[in-house]
Each structure stands twice: as structure tokens, then as C-alpha cells.
N, CA, C and O of each residue as an XYZ file, in Angstrom:
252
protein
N       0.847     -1.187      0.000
C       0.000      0.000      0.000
C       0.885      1.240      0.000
O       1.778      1.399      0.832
N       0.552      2.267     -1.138
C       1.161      3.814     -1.050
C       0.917      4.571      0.055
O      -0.179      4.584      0.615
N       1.889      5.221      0.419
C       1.015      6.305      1.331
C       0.403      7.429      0.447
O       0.639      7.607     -0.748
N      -0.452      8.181      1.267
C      -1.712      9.013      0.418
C      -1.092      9.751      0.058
O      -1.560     10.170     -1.000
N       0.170     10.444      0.428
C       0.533     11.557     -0.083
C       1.361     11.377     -1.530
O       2.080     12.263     -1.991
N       1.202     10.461     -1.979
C       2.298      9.499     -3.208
C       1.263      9.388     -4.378
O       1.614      9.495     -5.553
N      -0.356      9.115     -3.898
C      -1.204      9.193     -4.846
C      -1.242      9.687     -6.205
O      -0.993     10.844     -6.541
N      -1.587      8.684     -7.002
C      -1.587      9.919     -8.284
C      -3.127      9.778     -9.064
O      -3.454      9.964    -10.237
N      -3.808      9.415     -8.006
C      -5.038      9.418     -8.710
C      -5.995     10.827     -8.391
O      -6.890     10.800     -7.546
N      -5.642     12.142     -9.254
C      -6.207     13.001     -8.912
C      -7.974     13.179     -9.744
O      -8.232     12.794    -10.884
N      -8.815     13.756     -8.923
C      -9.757     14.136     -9.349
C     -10.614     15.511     -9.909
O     -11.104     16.277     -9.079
N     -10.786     15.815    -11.646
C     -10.380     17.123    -12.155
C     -11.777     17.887    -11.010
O     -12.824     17.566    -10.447
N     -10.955     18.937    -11.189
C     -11.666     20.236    -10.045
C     -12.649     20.857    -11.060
O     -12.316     20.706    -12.235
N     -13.348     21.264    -10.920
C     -14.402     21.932    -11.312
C     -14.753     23.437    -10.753
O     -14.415     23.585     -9.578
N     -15.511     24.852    -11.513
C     -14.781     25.627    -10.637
C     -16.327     25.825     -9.602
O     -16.310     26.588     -8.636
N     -17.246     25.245     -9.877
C     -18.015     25.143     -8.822
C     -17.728     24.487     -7.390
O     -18.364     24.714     -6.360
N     -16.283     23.346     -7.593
C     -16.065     23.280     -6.645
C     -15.105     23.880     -5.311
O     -14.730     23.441     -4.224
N     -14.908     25.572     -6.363
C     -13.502     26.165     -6.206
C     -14.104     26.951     -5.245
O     -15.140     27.390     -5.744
N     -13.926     27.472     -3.754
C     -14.116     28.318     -3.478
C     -13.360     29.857     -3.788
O     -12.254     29.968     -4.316
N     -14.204     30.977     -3.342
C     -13.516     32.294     -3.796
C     -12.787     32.617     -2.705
O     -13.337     32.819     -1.623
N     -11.417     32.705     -2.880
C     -10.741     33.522     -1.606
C     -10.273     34.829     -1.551
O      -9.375     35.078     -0.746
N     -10.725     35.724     -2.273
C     -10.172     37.005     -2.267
C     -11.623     37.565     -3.010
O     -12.775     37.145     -3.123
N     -10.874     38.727     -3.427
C     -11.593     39.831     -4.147
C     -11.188     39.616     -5.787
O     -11.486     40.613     -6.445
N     -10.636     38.637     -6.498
C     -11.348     38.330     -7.227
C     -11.383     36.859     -8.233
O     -11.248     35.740     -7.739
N     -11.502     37.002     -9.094
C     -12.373     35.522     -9.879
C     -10.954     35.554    -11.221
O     -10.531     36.494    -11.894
N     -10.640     34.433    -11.185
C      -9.724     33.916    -12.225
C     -10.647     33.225    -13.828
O     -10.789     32.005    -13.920
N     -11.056     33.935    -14.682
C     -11.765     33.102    -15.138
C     -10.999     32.034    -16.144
O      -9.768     32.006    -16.134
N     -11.961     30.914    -17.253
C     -11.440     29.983    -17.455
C     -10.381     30.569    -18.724
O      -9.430     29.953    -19.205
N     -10.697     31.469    -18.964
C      -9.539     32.417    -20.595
C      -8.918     32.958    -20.014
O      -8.627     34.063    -20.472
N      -8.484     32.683    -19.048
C      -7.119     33.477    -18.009
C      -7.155     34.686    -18.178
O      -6.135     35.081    -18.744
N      -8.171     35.800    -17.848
C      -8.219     36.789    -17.683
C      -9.015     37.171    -16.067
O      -9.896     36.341    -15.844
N      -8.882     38.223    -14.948
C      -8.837     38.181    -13.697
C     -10.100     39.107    -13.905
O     -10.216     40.019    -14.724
N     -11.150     38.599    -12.841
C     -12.230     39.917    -12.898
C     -12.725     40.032    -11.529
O     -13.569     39.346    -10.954
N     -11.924     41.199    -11.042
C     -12.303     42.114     -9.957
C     -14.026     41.815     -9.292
O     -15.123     42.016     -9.813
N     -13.736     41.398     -8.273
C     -15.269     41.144     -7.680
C     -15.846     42.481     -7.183
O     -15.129     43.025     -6.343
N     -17.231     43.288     -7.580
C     -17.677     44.148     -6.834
C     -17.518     44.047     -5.293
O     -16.697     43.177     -5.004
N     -18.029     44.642     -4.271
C     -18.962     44.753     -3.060
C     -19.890     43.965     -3.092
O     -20.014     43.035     -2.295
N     -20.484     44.164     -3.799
C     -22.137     43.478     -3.459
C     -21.863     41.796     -4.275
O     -22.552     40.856     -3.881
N     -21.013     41.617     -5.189
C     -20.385     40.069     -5.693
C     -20.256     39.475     -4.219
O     -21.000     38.623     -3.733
N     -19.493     39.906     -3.785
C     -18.541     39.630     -2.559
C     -19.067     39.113     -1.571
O     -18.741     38.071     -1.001
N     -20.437     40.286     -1.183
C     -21.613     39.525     -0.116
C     -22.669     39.096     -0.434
O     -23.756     39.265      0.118
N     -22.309     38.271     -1.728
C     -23.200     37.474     -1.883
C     -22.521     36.158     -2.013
O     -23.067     35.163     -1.535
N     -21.737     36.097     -2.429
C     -20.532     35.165     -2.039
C     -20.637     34.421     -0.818
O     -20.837     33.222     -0.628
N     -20.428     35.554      0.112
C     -20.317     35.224      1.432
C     -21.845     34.816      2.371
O     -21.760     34.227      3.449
N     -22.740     35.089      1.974
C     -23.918     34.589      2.394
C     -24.722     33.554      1.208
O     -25.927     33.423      0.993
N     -23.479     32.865      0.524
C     -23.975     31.934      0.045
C     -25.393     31.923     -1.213
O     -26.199     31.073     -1.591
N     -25.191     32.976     -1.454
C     -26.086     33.398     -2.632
C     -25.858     33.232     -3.965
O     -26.695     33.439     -4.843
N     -24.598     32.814     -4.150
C     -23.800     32.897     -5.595
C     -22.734     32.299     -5.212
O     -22.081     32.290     -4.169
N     -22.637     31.671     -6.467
C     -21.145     30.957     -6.301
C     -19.987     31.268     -7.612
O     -20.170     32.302     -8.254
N     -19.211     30.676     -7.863
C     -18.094     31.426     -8.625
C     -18.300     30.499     -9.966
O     -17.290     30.640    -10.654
N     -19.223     29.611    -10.590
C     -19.682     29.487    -11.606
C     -20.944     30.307    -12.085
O     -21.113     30.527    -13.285
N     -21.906     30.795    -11.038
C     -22.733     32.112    -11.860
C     -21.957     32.997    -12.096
O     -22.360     33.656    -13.054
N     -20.634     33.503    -11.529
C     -20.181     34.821    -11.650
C     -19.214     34.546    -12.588
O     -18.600     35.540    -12.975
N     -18.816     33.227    -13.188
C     -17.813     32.922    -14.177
C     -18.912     33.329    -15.396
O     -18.637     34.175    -16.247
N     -20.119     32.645    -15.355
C     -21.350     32.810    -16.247
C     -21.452     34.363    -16.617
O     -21.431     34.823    -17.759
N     -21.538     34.899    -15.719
C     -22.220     36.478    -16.046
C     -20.779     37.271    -16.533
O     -21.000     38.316    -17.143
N     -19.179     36.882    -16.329
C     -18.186     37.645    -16.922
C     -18.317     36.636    -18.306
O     -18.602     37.427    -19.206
N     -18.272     35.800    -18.663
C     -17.777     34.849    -19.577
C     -18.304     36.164    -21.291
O     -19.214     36.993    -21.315
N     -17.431     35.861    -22.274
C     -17.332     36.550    -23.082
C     -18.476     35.897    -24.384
O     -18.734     34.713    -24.602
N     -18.798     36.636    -24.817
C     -20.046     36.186    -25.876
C     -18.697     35.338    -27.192
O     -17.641     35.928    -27.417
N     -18.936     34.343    -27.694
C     -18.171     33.346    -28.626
C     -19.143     33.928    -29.867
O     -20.315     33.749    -30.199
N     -17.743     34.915    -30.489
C     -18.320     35.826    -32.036
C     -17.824     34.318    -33.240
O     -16.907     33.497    -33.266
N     -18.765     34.550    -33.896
C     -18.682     33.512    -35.236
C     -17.484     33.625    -36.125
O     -17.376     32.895    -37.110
């Protein structure tokens, strides 16, 4: 038996499962978007999570 820390069976992250730790949001096109105030406490009272707010920055895909 391995020890756990040797593991290589990782499981892919998702960013719903990412919590937010700062002030702001990394999105998935590697560009950084500044969380409002009111993002922030809603965040924090569990109102939103960092896949609606990936949703509402995410860029319209031109033809």
C-alpha cells in the first residue's frame, strides 16, 4: 500500500467546486475579474457561487 501523499489518482476540479478567496475571480480564458462589493456579499452569504459569476463575466463566442 502507497502512502496518500504518493497518490496519483487526482480528481479534475471543477470551478463550482472552487471556493472564492479574495476579491477576485480567475476566469477559465485566463483573464482576472475584480469582484464588486455586493459580488462579494453574496458570495459570502452563500447566494452565488463562482460558476454564476464565471457565467455572467464569460465573453459572448463571435462567429
Amino acid at each position: 500500500m502507497r502512502p496518500p501523499f504518493l497518490s496519483t489518482d487526482f480528481q479534475e476540479s471543477r470551478i463550482e467546486d472552487e471556493p472564492i478567496l479574495g476579491t477576485v475571480l480567475r476566469l477559465s480564458d485566463g483573464r482576472i475579474q475584480t469582484l464588486t462589493w455586493w459580488e462579494r456579499m453574496l458570495v459570502t452569504l452563500r447566494l452565488t457561487d463562482a460558476k454564476a459569476l464565471e457565467a455572467r463575466y464569460a465573453r459572448p463566442v463571435s462567429a
